[in-house]
Backbone bond lengths (Angstrom), bond angles and torsions (degrees), N, CA, C in turn:
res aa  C-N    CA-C-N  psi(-1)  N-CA   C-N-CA  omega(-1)  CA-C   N-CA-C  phi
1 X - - - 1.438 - - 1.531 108.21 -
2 X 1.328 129.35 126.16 1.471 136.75 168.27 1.236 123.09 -95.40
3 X 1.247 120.26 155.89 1.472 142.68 -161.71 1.195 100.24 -73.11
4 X 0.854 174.76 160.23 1.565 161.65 90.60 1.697 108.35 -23.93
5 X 1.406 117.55 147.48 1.302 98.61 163.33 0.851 116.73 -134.09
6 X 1.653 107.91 153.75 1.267 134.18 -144.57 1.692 114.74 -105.15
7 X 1.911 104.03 24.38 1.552 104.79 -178.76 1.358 97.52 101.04
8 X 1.750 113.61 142.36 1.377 116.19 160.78 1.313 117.01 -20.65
9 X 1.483 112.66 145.95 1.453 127.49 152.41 1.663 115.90 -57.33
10 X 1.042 112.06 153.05 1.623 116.65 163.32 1.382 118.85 -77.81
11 X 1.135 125.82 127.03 1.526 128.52 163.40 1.324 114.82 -18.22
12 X 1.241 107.99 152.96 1.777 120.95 170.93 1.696 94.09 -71.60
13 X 0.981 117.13 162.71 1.781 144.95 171.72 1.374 92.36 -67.03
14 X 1.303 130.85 154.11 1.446 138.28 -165.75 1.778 77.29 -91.73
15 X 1.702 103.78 163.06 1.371 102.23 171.12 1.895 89.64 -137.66
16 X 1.845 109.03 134.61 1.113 98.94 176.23 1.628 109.56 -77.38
17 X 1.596 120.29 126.44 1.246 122.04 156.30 1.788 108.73 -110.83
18 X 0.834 140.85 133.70 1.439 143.77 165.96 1.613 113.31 -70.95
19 X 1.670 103.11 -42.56 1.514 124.04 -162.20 1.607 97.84 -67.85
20 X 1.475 127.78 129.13 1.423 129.74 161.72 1.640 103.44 -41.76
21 X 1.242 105.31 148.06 1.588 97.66 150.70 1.445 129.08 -82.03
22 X 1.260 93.78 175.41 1.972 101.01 -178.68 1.815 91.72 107.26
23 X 1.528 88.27 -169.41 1.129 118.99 158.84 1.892 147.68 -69.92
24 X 1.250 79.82 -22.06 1.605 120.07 -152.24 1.929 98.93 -80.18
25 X 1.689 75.65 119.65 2.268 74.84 175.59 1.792 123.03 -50.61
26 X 1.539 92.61 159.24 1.664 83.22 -162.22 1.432 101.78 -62.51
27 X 1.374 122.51 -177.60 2.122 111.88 163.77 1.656 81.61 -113.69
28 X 1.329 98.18 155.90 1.891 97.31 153.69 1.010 101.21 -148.47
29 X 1.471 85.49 176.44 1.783 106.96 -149.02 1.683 106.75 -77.14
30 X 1.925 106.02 124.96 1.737 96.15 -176.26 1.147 115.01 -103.90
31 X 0.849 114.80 -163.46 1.773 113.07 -163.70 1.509 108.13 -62.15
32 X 1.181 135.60 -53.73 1.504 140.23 -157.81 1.726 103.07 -76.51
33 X 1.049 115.75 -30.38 1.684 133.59 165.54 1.417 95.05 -44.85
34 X 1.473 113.06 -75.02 1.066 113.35 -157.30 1.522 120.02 -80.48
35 X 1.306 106.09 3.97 1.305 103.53 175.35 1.659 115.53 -94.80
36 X 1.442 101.77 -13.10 1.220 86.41 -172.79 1.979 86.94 -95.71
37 X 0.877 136.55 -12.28 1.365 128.72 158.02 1.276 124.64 -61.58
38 X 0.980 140.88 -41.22 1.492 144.57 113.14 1.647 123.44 2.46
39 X 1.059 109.30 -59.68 1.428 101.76 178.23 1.389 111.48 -92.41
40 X 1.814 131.35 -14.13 1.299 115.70 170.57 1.601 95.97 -63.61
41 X 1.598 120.81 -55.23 1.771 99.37 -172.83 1.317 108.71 -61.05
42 X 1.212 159.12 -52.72 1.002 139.05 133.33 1.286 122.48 46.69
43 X 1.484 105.75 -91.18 1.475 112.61 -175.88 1.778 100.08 -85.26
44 X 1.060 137.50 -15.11 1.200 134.28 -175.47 1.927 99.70 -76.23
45 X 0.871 117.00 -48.10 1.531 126.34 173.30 1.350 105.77 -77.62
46 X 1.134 147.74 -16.44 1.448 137.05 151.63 1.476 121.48 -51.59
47 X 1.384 92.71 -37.02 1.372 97.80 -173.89 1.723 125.36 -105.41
48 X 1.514 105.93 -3.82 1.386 111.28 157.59 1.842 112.16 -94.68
49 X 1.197 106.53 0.44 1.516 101.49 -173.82 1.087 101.16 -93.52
50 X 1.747 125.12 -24.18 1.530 142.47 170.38 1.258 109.01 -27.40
51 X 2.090 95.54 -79.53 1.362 128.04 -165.34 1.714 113.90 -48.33
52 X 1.720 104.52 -64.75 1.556 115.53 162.84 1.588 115.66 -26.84
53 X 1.578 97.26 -59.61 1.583 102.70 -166.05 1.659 105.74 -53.26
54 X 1.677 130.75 -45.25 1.044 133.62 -122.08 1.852 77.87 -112.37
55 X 1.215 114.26 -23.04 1.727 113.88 179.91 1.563 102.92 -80.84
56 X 0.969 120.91 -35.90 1.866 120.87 159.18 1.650 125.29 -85.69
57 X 1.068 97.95 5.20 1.732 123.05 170.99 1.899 102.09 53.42
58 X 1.325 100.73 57.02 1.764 105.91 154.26 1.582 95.43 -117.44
59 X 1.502 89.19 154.45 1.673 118.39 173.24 1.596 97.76 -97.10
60 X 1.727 110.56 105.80 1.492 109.72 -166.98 1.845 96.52 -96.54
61 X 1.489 113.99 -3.78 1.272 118.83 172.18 1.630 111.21 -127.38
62 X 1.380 89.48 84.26 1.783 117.52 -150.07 1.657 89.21 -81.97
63 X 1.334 115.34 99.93 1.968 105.68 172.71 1.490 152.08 -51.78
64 X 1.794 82.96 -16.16 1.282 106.02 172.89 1.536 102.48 -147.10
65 X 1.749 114.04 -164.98 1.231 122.76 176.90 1.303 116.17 -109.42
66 X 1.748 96.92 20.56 1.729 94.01 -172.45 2.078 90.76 -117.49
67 X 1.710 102.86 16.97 1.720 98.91 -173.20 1.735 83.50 -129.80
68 X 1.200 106.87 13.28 1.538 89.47 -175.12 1.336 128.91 -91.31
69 X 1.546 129.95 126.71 1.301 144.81 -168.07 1.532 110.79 -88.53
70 X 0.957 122.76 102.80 1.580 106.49 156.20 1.136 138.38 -36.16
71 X 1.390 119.53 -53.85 1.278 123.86 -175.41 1.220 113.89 -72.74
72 X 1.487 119.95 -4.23 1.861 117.10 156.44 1.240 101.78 -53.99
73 X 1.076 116.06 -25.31 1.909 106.85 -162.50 1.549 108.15 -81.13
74 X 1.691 112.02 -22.71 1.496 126.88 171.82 1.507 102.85 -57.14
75 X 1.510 108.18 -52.74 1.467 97.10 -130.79 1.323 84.26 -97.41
76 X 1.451 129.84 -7.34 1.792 124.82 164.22 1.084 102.53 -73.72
77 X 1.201 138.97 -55.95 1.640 144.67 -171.13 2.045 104.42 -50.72
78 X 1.413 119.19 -38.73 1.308 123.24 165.65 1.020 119.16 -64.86
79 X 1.627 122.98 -52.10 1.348 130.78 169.12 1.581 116.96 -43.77
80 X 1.163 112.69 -38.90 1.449 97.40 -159.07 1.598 116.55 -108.90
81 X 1.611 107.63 -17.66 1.435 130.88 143.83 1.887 104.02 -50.04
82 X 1.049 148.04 -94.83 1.311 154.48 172.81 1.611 107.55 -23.36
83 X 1.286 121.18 -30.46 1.449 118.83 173.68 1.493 103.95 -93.67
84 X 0.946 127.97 -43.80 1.478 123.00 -167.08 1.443 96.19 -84.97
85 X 1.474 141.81 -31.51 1.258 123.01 -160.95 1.949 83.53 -95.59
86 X 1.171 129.75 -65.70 1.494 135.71 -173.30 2.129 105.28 -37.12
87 X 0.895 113.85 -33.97 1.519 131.14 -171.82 1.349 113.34 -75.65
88 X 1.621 113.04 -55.17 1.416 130.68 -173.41 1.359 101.85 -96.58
89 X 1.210 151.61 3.52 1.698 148.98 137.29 1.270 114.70 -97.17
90 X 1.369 133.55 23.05 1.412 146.12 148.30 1.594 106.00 -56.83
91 X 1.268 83.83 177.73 1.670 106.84 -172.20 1.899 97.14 -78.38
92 X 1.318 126.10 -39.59 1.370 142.14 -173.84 1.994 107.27 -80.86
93 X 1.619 97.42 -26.49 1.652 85.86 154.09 1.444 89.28 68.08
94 X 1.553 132.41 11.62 1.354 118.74 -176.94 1.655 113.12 -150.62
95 X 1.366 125.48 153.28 1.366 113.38 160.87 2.032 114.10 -94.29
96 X 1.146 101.86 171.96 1.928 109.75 -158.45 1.772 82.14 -63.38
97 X 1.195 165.08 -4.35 0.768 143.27 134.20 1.488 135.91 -63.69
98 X 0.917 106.81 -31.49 1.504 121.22 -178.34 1.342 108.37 -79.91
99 X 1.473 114.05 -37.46 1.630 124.83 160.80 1.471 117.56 -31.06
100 X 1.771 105.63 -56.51 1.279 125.08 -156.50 1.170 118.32 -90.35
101 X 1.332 101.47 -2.12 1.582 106.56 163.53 1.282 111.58 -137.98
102 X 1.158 129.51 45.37 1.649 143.84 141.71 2.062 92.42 75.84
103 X 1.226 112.97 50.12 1.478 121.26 163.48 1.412 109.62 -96.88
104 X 1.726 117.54 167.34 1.276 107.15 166.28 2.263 84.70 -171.01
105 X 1.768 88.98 112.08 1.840 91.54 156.28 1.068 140.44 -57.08
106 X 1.724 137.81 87.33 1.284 113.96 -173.41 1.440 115.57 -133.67
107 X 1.275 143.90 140.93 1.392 150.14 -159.46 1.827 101.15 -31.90
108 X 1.603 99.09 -176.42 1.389 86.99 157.57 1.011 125.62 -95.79
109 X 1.463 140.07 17.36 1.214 123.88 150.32 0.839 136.35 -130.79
110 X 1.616 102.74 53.62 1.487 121.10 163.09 1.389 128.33 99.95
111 X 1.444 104.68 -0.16 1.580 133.05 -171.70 1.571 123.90 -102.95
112 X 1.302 127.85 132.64 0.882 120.83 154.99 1.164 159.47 12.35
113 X 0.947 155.71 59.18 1.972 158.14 -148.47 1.456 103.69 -57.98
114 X 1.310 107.52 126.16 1.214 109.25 147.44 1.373 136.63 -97.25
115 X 0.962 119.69 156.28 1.588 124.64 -132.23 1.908 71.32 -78.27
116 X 1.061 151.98 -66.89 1.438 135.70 -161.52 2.287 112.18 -46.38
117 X 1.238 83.89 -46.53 1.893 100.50 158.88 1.248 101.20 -53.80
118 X 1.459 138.60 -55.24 1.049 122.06 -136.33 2.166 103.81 -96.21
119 X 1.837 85.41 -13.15 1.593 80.62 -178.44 1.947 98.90 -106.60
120 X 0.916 111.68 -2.86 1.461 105.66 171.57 1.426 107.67 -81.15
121 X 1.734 129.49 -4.58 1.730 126.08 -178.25 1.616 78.62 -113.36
122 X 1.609 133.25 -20.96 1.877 85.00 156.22 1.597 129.76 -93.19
123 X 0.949 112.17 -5.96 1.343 119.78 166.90 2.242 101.71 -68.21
124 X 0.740 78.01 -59.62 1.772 81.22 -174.87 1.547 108.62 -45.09
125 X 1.806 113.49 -31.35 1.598 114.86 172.91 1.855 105.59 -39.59
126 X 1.402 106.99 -53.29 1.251 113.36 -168.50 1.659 109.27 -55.64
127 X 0.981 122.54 -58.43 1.431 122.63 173.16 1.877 116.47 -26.65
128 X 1.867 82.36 -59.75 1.667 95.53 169.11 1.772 115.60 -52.40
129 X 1.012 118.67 -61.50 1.541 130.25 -178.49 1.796 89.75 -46.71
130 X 1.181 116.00 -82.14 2.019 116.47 -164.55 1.412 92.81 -23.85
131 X 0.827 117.26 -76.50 1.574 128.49 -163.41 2.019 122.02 -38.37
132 X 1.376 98.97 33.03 1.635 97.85 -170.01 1.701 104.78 71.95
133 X 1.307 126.21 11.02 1.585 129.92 -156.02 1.602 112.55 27.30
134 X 1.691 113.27 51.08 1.129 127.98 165.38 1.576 109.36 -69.55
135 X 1.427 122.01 -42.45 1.203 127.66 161.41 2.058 128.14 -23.40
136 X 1.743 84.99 -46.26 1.366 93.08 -175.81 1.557 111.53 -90.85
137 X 1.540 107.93 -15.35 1.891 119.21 -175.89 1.678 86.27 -80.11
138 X 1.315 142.89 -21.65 1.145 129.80 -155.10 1.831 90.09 -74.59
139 X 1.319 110.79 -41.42 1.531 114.34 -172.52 1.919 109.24 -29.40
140 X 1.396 108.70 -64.53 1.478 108.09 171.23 1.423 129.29 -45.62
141 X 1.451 111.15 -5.17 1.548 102.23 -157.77 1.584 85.25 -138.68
142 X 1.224 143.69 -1.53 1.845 129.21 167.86 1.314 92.82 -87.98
143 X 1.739 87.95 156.51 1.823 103.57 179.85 1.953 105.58 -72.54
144 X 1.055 116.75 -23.74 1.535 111.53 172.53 1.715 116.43 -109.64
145 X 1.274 113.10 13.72 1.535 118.95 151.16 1.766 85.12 84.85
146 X 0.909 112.13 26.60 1.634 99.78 173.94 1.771 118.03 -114.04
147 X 1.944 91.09 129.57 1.889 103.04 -179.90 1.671 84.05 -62.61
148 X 2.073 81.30 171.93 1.476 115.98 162.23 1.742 117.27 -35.68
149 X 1.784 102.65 -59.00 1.212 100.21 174.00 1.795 128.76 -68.35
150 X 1.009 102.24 -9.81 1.380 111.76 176.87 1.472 110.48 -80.95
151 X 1.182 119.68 -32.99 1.722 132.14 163.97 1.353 119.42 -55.11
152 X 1.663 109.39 -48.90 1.463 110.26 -168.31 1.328 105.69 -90.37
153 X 1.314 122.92 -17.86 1.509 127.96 167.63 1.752 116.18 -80.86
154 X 0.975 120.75 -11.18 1.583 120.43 -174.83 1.286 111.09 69.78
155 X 1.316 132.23 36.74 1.234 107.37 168.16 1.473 106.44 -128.20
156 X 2.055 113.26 -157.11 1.074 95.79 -175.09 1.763 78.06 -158.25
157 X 1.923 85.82 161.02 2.297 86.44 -178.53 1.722 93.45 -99.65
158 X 0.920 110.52 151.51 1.621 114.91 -178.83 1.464 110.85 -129.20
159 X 1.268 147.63 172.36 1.419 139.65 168.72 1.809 83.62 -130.25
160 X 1.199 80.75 127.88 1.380 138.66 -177.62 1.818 124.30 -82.06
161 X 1.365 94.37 -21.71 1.730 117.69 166.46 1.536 103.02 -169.36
């Protein structure tokens, strides 16, 4: 006796893997990758920190030091914390730069960020930056392409294709 059927099955549940498939060692992301991922958010956060700024009426591209607001420095410092930590504990594991050039943030072992992980490696950028941004030159020179902040946060950048 047979089942009748009742229409396609439903998809399997997405499963997070970070790791490419195959066999094949992971690549991760090296310094020049990431710089130019870096500067697409970059300009993508220039230009939402603009809009914000100019809807609460600060000049966040202050021309001099006699137009300059402090609290631009708040509401960029929120902006770009909330994008980088909200972006990189996504389901994509990436920000629209990191997207666009086949990157992806994920712990060290291969997992997912959580969004508290994911805002303690932008806070840790800063550590990297104080430091002569030797932190971020370290990227070229570790055997898994990982800055200072990428150390103290546990994770790692991977390419993703």
């Amino acid at each position: 006796m047979s089942i009748p059927n009742s229409g396609p099955a439903a998809p399997p549940p997405p499963v997070w893997d970070a790791r490419p498939p195959g066999t094949a060692n992971t690549g991760y992301g090296g310094f020049w990758i990431r710089v130019v991922a870096y500067i697409i958010d970059a300009i993508l956060l220039s230009v939402a920190s603009g809009i914000v700024g100019s809807v609460f009426g600060f000049n966040i591209f202050a021309p001099d030091w006699d137009h300059f607001e402090p609290a631009a420095n708040g509401i960029s410092l929120v902006i770009g914390w909330l994008y980088f930590a909200l972006l990189e504990s996504s389901e994509r594991g990436a920000t629209v730069g990191k997207m666009a050039v086949g990157l992806r943030v994920v712990t060290d072992q291969g997992q997912r960020l959580s969004f508290m992980n994911a805002t303690g490696r932008y806070f840790a950028k800063f550590i990297s930056a104080i430091i002569l941004c030797i932190g971020f030159i370290m990227i070229a020179f570790t055997d898994k392409k990982r800055g200072l902040h990428d150390m103290i946060a546990g994770t790692l950048v991977i390419k993703v294709r």
